[in-house]
C-alpha positions in Angstrom: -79.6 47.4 97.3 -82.4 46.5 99.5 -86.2 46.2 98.2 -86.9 48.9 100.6 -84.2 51.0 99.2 -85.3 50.5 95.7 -88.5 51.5 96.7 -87.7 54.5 98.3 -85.6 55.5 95.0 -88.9 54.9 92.7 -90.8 56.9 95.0 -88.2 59.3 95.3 -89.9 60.1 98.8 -87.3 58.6 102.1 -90.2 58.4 104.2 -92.3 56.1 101.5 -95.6 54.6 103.1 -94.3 51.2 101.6 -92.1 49.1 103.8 -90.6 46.2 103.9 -91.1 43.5 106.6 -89.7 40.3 108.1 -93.1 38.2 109.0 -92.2 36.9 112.8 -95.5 35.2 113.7 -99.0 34.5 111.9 -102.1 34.4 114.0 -105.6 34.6 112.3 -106.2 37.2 110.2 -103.0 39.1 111.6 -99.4 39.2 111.8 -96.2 40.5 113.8 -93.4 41.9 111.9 -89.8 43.2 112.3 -88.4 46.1 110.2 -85.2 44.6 111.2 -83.7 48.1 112.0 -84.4 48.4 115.3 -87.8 49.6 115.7 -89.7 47.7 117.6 -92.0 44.9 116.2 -95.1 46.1 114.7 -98.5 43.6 115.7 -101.5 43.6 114.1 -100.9 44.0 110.5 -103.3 42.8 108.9 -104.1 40.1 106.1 -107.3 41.5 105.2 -109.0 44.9 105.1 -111.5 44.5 107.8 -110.7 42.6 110.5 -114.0 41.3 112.2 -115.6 37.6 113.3 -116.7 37.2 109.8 -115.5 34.2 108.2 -116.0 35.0 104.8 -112.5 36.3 103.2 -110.2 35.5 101.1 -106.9 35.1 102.6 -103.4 34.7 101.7 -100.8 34.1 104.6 -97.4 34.6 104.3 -94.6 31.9 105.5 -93.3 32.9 108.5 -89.7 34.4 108.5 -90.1 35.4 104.8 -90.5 39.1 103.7 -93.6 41.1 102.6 -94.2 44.5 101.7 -96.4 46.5 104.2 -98.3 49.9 103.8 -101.2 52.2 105.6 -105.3 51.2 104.8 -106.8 54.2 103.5 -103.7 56.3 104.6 -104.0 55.8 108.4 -100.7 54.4 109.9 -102.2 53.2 113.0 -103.7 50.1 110.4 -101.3 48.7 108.3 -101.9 46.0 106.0 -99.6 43.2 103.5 -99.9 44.5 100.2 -97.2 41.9 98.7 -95.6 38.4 99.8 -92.2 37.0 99.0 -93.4 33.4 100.2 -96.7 32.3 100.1 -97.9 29.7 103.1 -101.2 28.9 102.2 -104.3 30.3 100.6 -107.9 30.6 102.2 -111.0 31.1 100.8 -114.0 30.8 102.6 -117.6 31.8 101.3 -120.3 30.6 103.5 -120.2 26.8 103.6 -117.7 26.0 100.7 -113.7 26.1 101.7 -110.8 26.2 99.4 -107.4 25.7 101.1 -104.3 25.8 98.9 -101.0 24.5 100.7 -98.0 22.5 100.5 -100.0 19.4 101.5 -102.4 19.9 98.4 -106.3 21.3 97.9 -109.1 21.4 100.2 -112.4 22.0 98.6 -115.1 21.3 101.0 -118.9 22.4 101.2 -120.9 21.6 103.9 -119.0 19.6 106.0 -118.0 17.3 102.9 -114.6 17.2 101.1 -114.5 16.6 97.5 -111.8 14.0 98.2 -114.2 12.2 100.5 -116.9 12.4 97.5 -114.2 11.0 95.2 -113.1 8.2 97.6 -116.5 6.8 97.8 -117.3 7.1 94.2 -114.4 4.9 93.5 -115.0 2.9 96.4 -118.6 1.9 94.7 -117.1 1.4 91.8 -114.9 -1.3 93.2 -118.2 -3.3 94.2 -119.9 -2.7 91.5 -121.6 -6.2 90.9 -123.8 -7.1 87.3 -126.4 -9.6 87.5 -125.7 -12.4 84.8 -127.5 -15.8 84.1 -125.5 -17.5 86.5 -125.4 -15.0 89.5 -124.0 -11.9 90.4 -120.6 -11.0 88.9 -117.2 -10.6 90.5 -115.0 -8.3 91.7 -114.4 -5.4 88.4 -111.1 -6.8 86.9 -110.1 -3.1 86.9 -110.4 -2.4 90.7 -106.4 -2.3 91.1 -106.7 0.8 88.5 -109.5 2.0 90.5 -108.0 1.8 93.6 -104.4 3.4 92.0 -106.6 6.4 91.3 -107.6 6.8 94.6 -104.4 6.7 96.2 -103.6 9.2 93.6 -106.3 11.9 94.3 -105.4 11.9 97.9 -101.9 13.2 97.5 -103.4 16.3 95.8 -106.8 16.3 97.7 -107.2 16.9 101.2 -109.7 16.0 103.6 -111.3 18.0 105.6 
C-alpha cells in the first residue's frame, strides 16, 4: 500500500486534498512535482505560505527526487503547499541579518555579514599568539597551540562559513 493510499483509507474520502508527490526540481521558495500517475507536473508548490521578495522565512527544502506530502493553502487548489518531507535537504532560517543554514556540510550561523566560525577562527587564532611579558622578554609561542589549532580544524567541519 502506497502512502497515498493509506491516506485515502484514514480519510475515507478517494478524492483527499492530501497527496503525495515526487519533488522533481527545487527553485527558491518553490518546487515542481510529479504525482507519478500521469498527470502532468504540478509547478509552483510552495515551501512557504506566502510567497513574496521577503527574505525573512523559515524554510525547509526537500531533496530532490524524494517524496512529500502536498495539500491546498486555506482550501484553494490553485496554491498548493508541502505540508510533510520524506528527505530533508537543508534548513533555512533567515530573520533580518542573522542566518542559520542546516545541511549536510554542517551549520551556518552568520549575522551581519560575519560567520560564527570566522569569530571562532580568530579567537583561536589570537590565542595561538598570545605572548606574556616576563623579566626576560616576551614569552614564546603557547605550548598548547597544537591543541588550539586541533580545535580549529575541528569547528570547521561542523561550522560553515559564510
Amino acid at each position: 500500500m502506497t502512502l497515498q493510499e493509506a491516506i485515502r483509507i484514514l480519510s475515507q474520502n478517494d478524492k483527499s486534498t492530501i497527496q503525495v508527490a515526487k519533488v522533481v526540481k527545487v527553485t527558491g521558495n518553490i518546487c515542481t512535482v510529479d504525482f507519478e500517475d500521469g498527470r502532468p507536473l504540478l509547478d509552483q508548490v510552495r515551501l512557504k505560505a506566502v510567497i513574496d521578495d521577503d527574505e525573512n522565512a523559515f524554510l525547509i527544502i526537500p531533496k530532490e527526487g524524494s517524496y512529500v506530502l502536498i495539500n491546498p493553502l486555506a482550501g484553494n487548489n490553485a496554491n498548493q503547499i508541502i505540508s510533510a518531507y520524506s528527505v530533508v535537504e537543508r534548513l533555512e532560517l533567515k530573520i533580518e541579518t542573522t542566518l542559520f543554514k542546516i545541511d549536510k556540510e554542517g551549520f551556518l550561523l552568520s549575522r551581519q555579514n560575519d560567520s560564527l566560525q570566522n569569530v571562532l577562527s580568530d579567537l583561536i587564532d589570537a590565542i595561538n599568539s598570545i605572548t606574556v611579558p616576563t623579566g626576560t622578554g616576551p614569552s614564546g609561542t603557547p605550548i598548547n597551540s597544537p591543541s588550539f589549532n586541533n580545535i580549529k580544524l575541528r569547528l570547521q567541519k561542523i561550522l560553515k562559513n559564510a
